[in-house]
Z-matrix of the N, CA and C atoms (Angstrom, degrees):
N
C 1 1.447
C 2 1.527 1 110.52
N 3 1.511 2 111.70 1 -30.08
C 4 1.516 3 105.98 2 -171.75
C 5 1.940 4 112.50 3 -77.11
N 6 1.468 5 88.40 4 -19.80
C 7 1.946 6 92.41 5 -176.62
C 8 1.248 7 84.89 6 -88.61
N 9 1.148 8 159.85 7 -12.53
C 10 1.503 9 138.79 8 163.19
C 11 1.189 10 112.17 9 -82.97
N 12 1.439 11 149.25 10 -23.35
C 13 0.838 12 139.32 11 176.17
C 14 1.569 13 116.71 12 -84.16
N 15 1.558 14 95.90 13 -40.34
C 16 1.900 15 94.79 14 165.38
C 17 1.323 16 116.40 15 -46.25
N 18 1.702 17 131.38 16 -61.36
C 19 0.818 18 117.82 17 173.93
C 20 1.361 19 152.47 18 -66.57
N 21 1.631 20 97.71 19 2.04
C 22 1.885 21 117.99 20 173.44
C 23 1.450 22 75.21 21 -95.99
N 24 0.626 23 172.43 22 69.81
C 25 1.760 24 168.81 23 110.31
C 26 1.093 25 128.05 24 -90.68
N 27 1.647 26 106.88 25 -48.10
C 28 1.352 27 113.68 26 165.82
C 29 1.112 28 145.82 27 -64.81
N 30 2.074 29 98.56 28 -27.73
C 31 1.276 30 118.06 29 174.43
C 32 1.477 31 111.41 30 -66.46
N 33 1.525 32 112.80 31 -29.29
C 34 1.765 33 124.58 32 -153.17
C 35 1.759 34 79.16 33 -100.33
N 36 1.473 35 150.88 34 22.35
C 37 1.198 36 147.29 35 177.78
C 38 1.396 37 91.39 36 35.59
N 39 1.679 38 143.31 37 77.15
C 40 1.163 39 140.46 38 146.40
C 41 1.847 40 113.30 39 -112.10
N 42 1.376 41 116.87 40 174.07
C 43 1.264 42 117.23 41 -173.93
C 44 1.507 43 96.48 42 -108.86
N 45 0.877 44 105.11 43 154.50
C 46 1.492 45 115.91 44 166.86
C 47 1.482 46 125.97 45 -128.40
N 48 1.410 47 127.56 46 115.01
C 49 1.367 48 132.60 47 174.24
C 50 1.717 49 119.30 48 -102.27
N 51 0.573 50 140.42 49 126.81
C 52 1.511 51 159.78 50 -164.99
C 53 2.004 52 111.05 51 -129.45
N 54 1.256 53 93.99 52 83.68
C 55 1.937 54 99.42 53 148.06
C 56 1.224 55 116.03 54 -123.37
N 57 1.158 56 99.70 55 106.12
C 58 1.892 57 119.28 56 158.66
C 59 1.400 58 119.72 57 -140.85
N 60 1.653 59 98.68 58 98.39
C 61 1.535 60 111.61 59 154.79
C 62 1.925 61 119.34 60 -4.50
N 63 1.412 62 97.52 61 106.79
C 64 1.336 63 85.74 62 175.01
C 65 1.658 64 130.35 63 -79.70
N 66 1.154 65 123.93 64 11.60
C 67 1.175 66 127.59 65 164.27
C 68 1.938 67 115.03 66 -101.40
N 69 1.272 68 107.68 67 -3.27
C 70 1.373 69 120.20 68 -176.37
C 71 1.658 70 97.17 69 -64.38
N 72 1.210 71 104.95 70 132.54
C 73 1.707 72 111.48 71 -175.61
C 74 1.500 73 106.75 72 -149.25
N 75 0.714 74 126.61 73 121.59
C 76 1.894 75 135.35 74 165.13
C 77 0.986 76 131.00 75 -74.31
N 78 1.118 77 143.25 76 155.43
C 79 1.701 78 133.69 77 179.27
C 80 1.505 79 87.17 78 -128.54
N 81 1.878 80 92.37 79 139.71
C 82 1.398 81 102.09 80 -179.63
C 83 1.638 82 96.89 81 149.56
N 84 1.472 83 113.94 82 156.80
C 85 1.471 84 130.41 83 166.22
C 86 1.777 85 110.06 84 -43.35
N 87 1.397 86 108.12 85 92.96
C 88 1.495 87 105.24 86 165.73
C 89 2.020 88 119.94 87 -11.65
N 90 1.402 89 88.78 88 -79.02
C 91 1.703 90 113.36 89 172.12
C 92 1.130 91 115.23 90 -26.08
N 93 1.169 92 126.49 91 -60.14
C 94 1.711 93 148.70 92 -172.75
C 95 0.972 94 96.14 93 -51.76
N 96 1.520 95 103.82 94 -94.62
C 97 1.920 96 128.12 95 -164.36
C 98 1.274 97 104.54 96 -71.00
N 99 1.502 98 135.91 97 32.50
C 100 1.415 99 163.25 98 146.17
C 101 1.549 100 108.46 99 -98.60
N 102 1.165 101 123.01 100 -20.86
C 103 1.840 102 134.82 101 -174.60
C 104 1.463 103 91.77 102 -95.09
N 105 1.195 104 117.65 103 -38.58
C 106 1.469 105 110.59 104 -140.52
C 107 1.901 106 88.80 105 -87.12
N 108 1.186 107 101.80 106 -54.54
C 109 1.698 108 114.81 107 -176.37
C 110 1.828 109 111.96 108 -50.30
N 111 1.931 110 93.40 109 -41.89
C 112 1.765 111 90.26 110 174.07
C 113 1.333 112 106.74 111 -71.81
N 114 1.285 113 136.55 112 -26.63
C 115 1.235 114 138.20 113 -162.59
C 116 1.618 115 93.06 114 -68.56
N 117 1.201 116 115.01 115 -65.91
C 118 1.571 117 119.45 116 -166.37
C 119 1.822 118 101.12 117 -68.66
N 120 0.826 119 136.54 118 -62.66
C 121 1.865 120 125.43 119 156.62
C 122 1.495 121 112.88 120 -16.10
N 123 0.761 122 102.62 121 -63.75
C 124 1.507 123 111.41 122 -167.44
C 125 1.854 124 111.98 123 -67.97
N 126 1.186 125 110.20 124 -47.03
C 127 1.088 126 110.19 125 147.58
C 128 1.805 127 141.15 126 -51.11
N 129 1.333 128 110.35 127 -32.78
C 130 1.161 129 132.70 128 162.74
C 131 1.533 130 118.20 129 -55.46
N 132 1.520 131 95.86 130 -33.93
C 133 1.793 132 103.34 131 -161.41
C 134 1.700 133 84.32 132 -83.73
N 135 1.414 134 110.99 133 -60.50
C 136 1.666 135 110.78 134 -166.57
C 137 1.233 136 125.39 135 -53.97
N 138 1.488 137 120.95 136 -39.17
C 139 1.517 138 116.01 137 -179.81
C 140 1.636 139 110.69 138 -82.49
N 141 1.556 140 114.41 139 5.83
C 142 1.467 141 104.81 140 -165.64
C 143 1.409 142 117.00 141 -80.31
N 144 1.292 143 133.08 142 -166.08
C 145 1.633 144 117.24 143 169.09
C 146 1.467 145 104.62 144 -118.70
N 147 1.112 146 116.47 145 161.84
C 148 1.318 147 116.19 146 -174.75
C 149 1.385 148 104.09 147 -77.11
N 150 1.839 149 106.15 148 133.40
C 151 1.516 150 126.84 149 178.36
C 152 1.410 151 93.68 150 79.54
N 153 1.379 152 131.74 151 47.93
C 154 1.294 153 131.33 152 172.16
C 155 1.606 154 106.60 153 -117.03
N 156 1.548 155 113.62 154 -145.60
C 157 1.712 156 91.75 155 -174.83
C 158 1.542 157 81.26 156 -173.62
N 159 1.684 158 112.77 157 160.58
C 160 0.977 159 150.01 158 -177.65
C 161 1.497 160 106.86 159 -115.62
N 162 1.520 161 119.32 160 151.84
C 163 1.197 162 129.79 161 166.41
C 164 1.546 163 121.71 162 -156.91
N 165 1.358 164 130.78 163 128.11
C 166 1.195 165 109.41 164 -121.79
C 167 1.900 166 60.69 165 -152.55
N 168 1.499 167 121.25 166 111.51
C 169 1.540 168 133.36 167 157.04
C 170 1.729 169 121.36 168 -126.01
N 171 1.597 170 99.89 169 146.13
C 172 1.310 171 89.22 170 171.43
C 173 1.667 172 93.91 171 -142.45
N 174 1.482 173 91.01 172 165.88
C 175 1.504 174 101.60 173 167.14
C 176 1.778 175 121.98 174 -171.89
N 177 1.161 176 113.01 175 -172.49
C 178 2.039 177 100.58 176 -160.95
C 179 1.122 178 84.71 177 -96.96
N 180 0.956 179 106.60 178 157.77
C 181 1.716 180 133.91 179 140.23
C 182 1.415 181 123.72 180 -128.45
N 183 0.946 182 143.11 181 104.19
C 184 1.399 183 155.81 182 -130.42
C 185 1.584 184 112.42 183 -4.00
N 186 1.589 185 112.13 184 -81.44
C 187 1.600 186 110.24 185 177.87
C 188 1.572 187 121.27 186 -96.27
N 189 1.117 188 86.55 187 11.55
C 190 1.980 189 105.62 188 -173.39
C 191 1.646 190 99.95 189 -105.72
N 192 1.330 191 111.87 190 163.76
C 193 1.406 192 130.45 191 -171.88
C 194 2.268 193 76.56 192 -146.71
N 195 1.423 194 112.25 193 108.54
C 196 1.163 195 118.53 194 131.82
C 197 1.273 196 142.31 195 -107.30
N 198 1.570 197 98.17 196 156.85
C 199 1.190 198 104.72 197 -176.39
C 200 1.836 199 134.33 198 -137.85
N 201 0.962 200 135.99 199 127.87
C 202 1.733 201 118.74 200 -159.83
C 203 1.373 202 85.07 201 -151.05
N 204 2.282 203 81.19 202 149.65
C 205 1.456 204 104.78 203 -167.29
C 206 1.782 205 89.77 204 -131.26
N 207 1.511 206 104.93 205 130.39
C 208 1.025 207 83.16 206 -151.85
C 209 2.280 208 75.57 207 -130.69
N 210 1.168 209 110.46 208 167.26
C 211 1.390 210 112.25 209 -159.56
C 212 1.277 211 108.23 210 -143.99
N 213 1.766 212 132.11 211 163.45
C 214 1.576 213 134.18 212 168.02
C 215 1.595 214 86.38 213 -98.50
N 216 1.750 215 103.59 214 178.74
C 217 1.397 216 104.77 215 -176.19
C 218 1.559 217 104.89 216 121.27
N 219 1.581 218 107.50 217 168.81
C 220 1.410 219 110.99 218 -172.45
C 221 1.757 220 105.93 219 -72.51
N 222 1.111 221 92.62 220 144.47
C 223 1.888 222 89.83 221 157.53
C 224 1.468 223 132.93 222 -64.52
N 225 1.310 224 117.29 223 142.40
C 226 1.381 225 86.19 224 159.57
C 227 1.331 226 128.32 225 -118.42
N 228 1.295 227 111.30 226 159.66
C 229 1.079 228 129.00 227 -144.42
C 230 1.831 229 119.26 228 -47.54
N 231 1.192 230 120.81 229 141.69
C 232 1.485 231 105.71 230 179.18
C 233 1.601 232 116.57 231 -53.86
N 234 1.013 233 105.64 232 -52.58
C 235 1.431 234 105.31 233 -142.07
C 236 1.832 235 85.34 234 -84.01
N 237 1.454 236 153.34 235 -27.69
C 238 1.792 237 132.52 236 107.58
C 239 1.502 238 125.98 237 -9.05
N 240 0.980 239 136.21 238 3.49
C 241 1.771 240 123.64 239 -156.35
C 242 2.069 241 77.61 240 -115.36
N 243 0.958 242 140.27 241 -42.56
C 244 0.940 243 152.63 242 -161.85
C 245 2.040 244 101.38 243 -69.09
N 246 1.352 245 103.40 244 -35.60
C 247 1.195 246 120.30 245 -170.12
C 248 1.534 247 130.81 246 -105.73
N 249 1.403 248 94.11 247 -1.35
C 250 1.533 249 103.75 248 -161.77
C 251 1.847 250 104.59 249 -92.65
N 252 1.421 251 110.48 250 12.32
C 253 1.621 252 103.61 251 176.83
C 254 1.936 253 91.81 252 -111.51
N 255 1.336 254 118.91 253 -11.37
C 256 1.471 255 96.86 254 175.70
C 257 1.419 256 129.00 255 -71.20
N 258 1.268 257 127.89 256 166.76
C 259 1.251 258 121.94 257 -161.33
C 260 1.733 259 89.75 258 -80.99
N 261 1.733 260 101.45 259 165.06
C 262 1.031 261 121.41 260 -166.44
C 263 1.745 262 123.20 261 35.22
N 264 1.190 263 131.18 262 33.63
C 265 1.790 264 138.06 263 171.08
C 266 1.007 265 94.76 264 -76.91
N 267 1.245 266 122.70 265 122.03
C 268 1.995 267 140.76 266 145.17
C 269 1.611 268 98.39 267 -85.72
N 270 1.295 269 103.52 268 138.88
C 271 1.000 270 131.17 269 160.40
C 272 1.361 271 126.22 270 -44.06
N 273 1.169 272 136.96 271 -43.10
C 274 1.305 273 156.20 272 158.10
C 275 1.436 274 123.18 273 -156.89
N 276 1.719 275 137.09 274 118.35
C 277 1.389 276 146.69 275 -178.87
C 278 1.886 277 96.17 276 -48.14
N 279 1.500 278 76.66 277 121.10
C 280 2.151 279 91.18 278 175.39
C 281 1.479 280 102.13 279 77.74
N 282 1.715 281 125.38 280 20.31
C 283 1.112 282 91.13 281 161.14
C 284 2.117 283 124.44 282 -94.11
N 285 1.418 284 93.93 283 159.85
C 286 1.409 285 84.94 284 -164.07
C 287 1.981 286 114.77 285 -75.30
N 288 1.388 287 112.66 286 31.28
C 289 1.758 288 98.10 287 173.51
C 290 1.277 289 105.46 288 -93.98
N 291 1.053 290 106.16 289 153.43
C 292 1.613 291 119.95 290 166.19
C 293 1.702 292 112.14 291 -61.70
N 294 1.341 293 107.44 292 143.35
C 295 1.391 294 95.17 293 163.13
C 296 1.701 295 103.49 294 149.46
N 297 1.343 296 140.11 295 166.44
C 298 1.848 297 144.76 296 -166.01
C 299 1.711 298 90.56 297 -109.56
N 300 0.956 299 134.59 298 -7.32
C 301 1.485 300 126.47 299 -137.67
C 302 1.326 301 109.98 300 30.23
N 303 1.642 302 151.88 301 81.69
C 304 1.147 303 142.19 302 158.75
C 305 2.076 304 88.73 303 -126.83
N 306 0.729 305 119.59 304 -11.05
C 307 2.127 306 119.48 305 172.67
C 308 1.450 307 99.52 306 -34.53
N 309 0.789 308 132.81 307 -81.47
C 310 1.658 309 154.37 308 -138.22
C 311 1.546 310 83.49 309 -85.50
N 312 1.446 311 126.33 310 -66.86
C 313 1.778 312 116.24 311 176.97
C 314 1.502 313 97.50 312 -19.10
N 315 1.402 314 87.70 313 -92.40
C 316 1.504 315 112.61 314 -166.84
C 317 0.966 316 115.17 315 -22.98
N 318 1.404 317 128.73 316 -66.07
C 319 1.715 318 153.38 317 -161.35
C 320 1.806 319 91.77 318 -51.58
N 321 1.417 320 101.81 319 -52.47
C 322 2.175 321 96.11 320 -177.00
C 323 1.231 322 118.21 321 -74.32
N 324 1.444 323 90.32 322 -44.41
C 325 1.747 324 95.04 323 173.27
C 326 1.602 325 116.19 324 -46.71
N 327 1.298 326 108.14 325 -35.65
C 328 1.867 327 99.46 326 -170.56
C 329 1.495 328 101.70 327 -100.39
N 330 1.357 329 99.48 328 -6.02
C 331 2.168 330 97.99 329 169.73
C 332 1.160 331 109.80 330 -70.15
N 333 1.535 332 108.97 331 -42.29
C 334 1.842 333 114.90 332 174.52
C 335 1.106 334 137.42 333 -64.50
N 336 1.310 335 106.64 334 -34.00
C 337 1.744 336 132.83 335 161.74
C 338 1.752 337 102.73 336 -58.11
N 339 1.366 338 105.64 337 -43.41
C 340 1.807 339 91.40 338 -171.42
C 341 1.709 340 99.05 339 -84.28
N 342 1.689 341 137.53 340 2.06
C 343 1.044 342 136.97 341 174.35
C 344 1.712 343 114.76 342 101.97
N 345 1.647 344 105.78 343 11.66
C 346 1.433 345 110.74 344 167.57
C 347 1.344 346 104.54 345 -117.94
N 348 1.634 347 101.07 346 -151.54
C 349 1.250 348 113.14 347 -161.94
C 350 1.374 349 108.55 348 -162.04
N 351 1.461 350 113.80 349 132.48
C 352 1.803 351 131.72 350 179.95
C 353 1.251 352 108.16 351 -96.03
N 354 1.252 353 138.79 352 127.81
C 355 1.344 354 152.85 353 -172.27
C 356 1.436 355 130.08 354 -166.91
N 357 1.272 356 118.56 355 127.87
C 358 1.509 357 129.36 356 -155.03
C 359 1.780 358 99.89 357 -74.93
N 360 1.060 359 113.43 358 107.75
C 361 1.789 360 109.97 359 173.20
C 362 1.321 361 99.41 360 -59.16
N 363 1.496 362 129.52 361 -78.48
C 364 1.439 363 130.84 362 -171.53
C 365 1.407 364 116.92 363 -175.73
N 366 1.223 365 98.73 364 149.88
C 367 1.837 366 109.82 365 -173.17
C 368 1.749 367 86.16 366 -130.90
N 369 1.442 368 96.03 367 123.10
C 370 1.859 369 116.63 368 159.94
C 371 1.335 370 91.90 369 -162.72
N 372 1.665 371 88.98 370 176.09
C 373 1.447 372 97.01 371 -164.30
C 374 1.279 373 134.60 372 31.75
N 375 1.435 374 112.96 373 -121.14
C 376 1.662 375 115.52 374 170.30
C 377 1.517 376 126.87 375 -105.67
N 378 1.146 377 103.13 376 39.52
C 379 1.649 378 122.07 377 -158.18
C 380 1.559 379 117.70 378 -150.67
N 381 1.789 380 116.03 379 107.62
C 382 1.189 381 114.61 380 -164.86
C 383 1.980 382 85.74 381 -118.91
N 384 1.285 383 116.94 382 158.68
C 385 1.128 384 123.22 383 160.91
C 386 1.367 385 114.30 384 178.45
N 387 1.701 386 102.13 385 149.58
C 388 1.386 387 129.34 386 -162.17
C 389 1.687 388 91.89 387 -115.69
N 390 1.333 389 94.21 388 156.62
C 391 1.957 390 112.75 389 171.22
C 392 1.842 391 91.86 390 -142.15
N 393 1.744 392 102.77 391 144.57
C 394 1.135 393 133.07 392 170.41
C 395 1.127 394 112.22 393 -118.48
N 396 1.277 395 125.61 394 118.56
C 397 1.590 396 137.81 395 177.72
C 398 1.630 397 98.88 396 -91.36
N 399 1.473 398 112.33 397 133.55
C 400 1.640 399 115.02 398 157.92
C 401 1.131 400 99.94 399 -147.85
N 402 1.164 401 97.83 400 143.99
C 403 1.863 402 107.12 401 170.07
C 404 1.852 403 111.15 402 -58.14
N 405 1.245 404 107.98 403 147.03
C 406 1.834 405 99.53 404 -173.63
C 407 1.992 406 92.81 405 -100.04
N 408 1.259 407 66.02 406 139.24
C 409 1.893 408 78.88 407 155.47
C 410 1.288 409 116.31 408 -54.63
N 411 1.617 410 101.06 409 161.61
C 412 0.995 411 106.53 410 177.58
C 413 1.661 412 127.72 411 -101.26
């Protein structure tokens, strides 16, 4: 996933940073918590601005394996930040990305199902970012 995403990166002239503990491991459906991570990447790549950058860290906290993807790009909006995990929320009416708004549903919905949780840290200024809670393997 990470050589695919480098290279949708390169095309979109973004940077990419990558810290994740290499012994950091999750417990949970490969497939899934593989949806949930492309979901938030992919999102990262679209709202960003061109020549902007991604940064993508994780680390333990006792029975948790976190993780946050964090992006350049517009904020969104406060009084949206409240709204942006319901099904079908666009970001803004007429904007031009592709997409159902159901990503971000989905993406919590299957964090909760594996016994964590998806949640927006904060978007100001030029700085949006999400954290994924999963329980770590054992």
């Amino acid at each position: 996933m990470a050589g695919r995403l480098r290279r949708a990166a390169g095309r979109s002239r973004l940077s990419l940073a990558v810290e994740l503990p290499p012994t950091l491991a999750i417990a949970g459906e490969k497939r899934y918590t593989s949806l949930i991570l492309q979901n938030l990447l992919e999102n990262a790549r679209k709202y960003n601005r061109s020549g902007g950058r991604i940064a993508i860290t994780g680390h333990a906290d006792g029975a948790w394996a976190i993780l946050t993807v964090g992006n350049t790009g517009r904020p969104i909006p406060s009084a949206a930040q409240e709204h942006i995990f319901e099904r079908f929320h666009r970001g803004a009416v007429g904007e031009d990305i592709p997409g159902h708004g159901l990503g971000l549903n989905l993406a919590r919905e299957l964090a909760r199902l594996h016994g964590g949780d998806l949640r927006l840290v904060r978007s100001e200024g030029d700085w949006t970012e999400f954290e994924v809670r999963f329980r770590r393997a054992p």
